[in-house]
C-alpha positions in Angstrom: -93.1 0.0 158.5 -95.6 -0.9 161.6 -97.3 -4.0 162.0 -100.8 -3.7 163.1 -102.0 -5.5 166.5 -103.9 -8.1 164.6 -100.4 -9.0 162.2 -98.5 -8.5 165.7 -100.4 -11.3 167.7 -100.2 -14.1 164.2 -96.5 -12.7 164.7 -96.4 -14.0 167.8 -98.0 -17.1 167.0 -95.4 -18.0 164.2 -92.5 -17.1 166.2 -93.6 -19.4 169.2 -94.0 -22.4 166.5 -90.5 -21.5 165.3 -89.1 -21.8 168.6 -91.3 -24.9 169.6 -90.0 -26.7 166.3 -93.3 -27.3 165.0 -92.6 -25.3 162.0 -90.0 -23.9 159.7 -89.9 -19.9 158.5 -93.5 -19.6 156.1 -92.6 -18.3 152.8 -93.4 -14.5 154.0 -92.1 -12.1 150.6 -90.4 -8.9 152.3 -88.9 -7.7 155.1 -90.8 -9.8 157.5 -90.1 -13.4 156.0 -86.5 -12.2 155.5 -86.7 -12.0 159.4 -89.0 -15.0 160.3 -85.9 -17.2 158.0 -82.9 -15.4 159.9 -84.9 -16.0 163.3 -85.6 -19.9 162.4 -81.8 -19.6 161.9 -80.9 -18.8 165.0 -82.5 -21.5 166.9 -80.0 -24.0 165.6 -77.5 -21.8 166.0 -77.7 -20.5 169.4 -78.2 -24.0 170.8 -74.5 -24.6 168.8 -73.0 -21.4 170.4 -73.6 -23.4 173.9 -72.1 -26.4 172.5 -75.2 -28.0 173.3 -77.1 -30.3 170.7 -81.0 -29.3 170.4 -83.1 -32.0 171.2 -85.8 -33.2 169.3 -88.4 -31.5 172.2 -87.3 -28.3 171.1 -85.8 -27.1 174.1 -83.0 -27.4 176.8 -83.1 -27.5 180.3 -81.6 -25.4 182.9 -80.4 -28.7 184.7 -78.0 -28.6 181.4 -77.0 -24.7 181.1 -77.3 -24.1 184.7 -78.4 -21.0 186.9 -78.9 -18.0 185.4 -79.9 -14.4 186.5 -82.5 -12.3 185.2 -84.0 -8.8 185.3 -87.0 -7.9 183.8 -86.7 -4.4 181.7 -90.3 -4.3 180.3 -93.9 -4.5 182.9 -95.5 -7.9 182.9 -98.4 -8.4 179.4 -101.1 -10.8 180.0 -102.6 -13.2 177.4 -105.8 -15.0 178.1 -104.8 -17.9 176.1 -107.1 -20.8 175.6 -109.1 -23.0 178.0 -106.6 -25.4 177.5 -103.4 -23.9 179.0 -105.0 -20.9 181.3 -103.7 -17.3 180.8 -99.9 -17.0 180.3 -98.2 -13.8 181.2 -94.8 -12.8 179.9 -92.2 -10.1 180.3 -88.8 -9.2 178.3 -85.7 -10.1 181.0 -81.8 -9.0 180.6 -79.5 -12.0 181.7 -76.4 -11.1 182.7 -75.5 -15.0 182.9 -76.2 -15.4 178.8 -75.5 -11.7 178.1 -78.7 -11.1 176.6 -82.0 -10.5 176.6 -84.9 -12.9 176.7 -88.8 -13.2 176.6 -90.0 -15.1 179.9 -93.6 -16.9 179.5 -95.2 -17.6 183.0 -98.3 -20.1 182.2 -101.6 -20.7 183.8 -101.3 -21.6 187.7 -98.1 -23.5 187.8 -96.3 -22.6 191.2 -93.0 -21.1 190.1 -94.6 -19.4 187.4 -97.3 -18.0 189.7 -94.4 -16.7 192.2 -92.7 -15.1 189.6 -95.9 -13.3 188.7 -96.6 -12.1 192.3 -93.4 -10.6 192.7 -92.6 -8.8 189.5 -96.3 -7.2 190.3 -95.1 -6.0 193.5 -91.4 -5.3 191.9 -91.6 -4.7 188.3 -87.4 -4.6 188.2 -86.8 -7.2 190.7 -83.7 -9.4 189.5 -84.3 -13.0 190.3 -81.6 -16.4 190.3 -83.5 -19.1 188.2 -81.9 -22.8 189.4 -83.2 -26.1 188.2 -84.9 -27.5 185.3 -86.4 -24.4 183.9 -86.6 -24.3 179.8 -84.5 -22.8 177.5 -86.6 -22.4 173.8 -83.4 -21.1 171.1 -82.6 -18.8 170.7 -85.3 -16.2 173.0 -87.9 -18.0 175.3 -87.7 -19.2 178.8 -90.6 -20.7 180.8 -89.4 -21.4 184.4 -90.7 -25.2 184.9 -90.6 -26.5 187.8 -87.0 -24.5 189.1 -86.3 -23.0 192.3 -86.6 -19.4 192.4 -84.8 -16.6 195.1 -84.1 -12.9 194.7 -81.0 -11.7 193.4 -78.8 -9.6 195.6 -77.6 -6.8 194.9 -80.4 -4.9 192.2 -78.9 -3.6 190.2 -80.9 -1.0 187.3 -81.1 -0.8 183.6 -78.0 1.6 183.9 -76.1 -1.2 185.5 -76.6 -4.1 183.3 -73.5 -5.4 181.3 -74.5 -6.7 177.8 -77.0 -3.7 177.4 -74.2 -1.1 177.0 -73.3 0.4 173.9 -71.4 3.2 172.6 -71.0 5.1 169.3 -68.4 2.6 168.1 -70.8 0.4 168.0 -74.6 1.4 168.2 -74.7 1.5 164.3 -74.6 -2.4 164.1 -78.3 -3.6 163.8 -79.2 -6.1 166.2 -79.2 -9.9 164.8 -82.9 -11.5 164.6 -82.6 -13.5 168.0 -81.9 -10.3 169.6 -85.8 -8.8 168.4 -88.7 -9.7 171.0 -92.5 -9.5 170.6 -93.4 -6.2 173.3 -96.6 -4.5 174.3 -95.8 -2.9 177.0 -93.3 -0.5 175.7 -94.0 2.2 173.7 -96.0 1.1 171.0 -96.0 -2.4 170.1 -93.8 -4.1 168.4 -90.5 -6.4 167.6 -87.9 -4.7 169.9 -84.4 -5.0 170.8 -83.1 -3.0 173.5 -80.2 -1.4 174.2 -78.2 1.7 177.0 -76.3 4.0 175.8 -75.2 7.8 176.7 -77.0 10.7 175.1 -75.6 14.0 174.2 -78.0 16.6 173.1 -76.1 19.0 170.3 -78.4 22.0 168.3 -81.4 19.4 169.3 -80.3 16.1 168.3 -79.6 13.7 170.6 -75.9 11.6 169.6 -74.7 8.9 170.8 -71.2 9.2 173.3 -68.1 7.8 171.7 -66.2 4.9 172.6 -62.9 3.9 171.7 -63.1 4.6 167.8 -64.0 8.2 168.6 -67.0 8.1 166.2 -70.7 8.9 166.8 -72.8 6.2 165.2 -75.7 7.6 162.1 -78.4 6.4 164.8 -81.1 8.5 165.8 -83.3 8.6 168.9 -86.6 9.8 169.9 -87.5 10.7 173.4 -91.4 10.7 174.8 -91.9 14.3 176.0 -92.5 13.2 179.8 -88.4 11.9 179.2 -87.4 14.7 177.7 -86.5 17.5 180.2 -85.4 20.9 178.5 -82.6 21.9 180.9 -81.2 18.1 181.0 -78.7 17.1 177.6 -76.7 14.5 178.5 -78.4 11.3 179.8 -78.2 7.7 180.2 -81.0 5.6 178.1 -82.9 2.8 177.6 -83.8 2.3 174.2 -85.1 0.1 171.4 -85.5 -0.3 167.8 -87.0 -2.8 165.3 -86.1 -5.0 162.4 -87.5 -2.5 159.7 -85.6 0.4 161.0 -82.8 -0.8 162.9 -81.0 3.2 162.6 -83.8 4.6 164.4 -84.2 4.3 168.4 -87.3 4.8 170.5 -86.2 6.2 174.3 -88.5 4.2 177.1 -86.5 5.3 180.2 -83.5 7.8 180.5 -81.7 9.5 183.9 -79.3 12.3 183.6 -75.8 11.4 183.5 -72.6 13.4 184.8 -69.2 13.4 182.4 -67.9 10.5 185.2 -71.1 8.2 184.7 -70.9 8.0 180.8 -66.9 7.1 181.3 -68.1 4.6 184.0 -70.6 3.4 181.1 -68.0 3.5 178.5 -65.5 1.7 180.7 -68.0 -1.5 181.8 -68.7 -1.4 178.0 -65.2 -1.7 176.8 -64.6 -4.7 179.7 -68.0 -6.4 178.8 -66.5 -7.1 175.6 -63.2 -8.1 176.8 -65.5 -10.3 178.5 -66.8 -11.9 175.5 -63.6 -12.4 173.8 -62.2 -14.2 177.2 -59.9 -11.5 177.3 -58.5 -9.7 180.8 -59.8 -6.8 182.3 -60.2 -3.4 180.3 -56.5 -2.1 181.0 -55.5 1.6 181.9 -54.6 2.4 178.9 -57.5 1.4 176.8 -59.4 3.8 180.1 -57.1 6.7 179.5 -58.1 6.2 175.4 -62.1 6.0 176.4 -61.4 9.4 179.1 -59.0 11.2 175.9 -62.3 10.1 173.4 -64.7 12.2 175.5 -62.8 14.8 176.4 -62.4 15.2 172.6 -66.0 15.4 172.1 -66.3 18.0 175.0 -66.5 16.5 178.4 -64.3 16.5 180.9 -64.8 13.1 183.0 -62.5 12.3 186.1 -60.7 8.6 185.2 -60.7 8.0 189.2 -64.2 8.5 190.1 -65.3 7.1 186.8 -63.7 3.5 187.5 -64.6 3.5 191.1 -68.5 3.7 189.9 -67.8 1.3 187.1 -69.6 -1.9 187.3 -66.8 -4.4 186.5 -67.6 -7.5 188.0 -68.0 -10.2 185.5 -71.3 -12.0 185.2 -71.8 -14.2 182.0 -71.4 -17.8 182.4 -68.1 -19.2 180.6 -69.9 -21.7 178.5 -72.3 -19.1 177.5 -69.7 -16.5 176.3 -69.7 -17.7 172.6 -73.6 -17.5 172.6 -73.1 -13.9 174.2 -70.6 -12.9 171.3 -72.4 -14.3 168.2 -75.8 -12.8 169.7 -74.2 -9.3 170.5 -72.9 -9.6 166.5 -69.5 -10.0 167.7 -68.5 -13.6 167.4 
């Protein structure tokens, strides 16, 4: 199923309404008003996983929730907009704070919107820390406001982030609806969620690395041809999928990967959701388990230089870690 540009952009519409509170799911038959109702869902929802009540304005402020990182993983889109409001310009961010990923909307001229803008055009992966009263709309949208903006040191890449990491224990669990967003920019457009995970490529098909369970996932993934690089098969990934075909994974960015970095991937994977659970740090054991899974499967990964490029500081803010878990399908 593929939504054409024109049902994309009255997509867009309903979705903002939904998360402004001006309207409830429409009565939509199929599988796009069985999303739109477990979207309008989610708003309530996600604003309960961060113990926070939703006020009647339809959003919360980052003067509540507090700072919070982001990383954009898809090029800035510009809207025209109306004469009212000016152009708005918008680009999907990973927040390692919330453990997610969100839609930023930059509008018209305001000042920290206009900052962001400048930047991301001159850095398109720039990681930013977002303090003060910027807007939080349940469960996807943030608009910056009025907060103070600085880069984020160190940058970190796609391959980096956290709560984007998944391995074949796991991949086969669809994303939940407030995990979709609206994306141009992409591929082709569409309602995406996006996830990294590590790549095999066995008698041309591309499987996903296992994690602790051993197994593979049924997903499948598709890689442009300008990805795709004939004496390269095993690589790290950015991918996404969409609500009607949540099996199926398009590849937008991938890097080759050494037998040490997918361990390293599969170890910051394994403590991310330690992380979620409020749990201690992946322990040596469950690392022997992830090394014994691959070596299973073929590859023969050093534990010692995998945990030393292992990402395992911890990033998402405590009272967001229940909101992290329910959106990552976990809670």
């Amino acid at each position: 199923m593929k939504l054409s540009v024109t049902q994309l952009r009255e997509f867009s519409k309903i979705l903002t309404r939904i998360e402004d509170g001006r309207i409830d799911a429409p009565r939509v038959p199929g599988p796009v008003g069985t999303y739109l109702r477990q979207y309008a869902g989610a708003r309530n929802i996600a604003a309960q996983r961060m113990a926070l009540e939703l006020p009647e304005r339809g959003w919360l402020s980052g003067e509540t929730l507090g700072p919070i990182e982001l990383m954009p993983i898809t090029p800035l889109e510009l809207n025209l907009g109306s004469g009212v409001i000016g152009s708005v310009t918008s680009t999907l961010v990973v927040s390692e704070t919330l453990g997610t990923t969100l839609r930023v909307a930059l509008w018209g001229s305001a000042l920290t919107a206009g900052r962001l803008v400048r930047l991301w055009r001159r850095q398109p992966d720039a990681p930013i820390h977002l303090e003060g009263p910027y807007r939080w709309y349940p469960p996807a949208r943030i608009t910056p406001g009025e907060a103070a903006t600085s880069k984020h040191e160190p940058q970190p890449t796609w391959c980096d982030v956290r709560c984007l990491k998944y391995t074949g224990d796991d991949i086969g669990r669809g994303p939940i609806a407030a995990a979709y967003h609206l994306d141009w920019s992409s591929g082709q457009p569409g309602i995406k969620s996006f996830r990294t995970v590590a790549l095999r490529r066995i008698e041309r098909q591309w499987t996903v690395a296992p994690g602790l369970m051993g197994r593979s996932g049924k997903a499948t993934f598709s890689i442009p041809k300008e990805l795709d690089d004939a004496h390269v098969n095993q690589i790290l990934v950015l991918a996404y999928t969409e609500p009607w075909t949540p099996d199926h994974w398009m590849i937008v960015d991938a890097k080759p990967a050494s037998d040490d970095e997918v361990l390293a991937h599969n170890i910051a994977w394994a403590d991310h959701l330690r992380e979620l659970r409020g749990d201690p740090p992946v322990t040596g054991a469950e690392i022997r388990g992830l090394g014994l899974r691959l070596r299973e499967d073929g590859l023969a990964p050093s534990i010692d230089v995998a945990v030393t490029g292992t990402p395992l500081d911890r990033h998402v803010a405590a009272g967001a870690r229940p909101f992290a878990a329910w959106i990552r399908g976990v809670a």
